[in-house]
C-alpha positions in Angstrom: 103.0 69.3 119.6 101.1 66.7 120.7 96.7 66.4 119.9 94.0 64.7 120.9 91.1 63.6 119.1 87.6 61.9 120.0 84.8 61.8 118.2 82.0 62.3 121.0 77.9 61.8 120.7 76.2 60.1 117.8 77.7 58.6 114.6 77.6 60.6 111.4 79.1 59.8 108.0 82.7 61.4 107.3 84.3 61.2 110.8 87.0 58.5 109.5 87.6 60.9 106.9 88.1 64.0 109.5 90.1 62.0 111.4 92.2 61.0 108.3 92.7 64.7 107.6 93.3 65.7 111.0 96.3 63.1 111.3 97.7 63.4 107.5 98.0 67.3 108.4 99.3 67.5 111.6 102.0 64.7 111.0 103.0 66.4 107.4 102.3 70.1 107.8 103.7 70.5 111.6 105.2 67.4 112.5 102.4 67.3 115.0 101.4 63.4 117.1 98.2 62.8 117.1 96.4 60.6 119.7 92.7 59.4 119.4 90.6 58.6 122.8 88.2 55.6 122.3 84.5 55.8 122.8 84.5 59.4 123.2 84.7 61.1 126.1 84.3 57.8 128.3 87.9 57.0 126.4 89.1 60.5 127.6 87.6 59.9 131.2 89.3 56.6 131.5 92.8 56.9 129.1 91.9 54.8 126.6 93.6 55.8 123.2 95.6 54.5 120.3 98.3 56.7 118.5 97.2 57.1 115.2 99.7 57.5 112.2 99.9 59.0 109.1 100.3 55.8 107.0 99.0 53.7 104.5 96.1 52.2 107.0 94.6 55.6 107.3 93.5 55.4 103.9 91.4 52.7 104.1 89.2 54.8 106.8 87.6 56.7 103.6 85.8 53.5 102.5 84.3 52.6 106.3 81.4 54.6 107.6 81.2 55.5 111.5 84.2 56.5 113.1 87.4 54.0 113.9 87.4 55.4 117.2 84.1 54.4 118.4 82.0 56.9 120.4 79.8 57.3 123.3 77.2 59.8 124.5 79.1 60.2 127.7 78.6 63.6 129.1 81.7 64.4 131.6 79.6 67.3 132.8 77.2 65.5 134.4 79.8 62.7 136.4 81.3 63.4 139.6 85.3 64.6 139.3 84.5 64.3 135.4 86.0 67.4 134.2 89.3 67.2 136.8 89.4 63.7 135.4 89.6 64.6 131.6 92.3 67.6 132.7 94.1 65.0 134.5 94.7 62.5 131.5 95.3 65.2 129.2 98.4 66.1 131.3 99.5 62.5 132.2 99.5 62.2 128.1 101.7 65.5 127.6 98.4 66.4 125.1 98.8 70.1 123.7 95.6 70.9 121.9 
């Protein structure tokens, strides 16, 4: 299975450390990828994301505040095409959940 991730709206402290669980879990409990979309939604609106791993390099995350994948107060709702666009990448990337 193959997941997406963005962290969307304004900062708040733990999302490294969400994200860190998210990718630890998926990779070791069901062998799950997990992809992360940079800058929020914009990210997701124009297919820009990083695979993230479930290595050594995630650990440092719990020491940095914000969130390593940046965010955005984008709203897809509210551009033109925006939601076709976000289904559209999602399919293009083979993303599951």
């Amino acid at each position: 299975m193959r997941i997406g991730v963005l962290t969307g709206g304004g900062d708040c402290p733990g999302l490294n450390a969400v994200i860190r669980a998210v990718v630890r879990t998926c990779d070791a409990r069901y062998g799950s990828s997990v992809v992360g979309f940079l800058d929020g939604w914009r990210g997701l609106l124009e297919d820009r994301r990083i695979q993230l791993h479930n290595d050594d390099r995630n650990d440092r995350l719990l020491a940095k505040g914000g969130t390593m994948l940046g965010t955005a107060r984008t709203n897809p709702e509210k551009l033109r095409a925006g939601l076709d666009d976000i289904k559209q990448t999602l399919e293009d990337n083979g993303i599951d959940v």
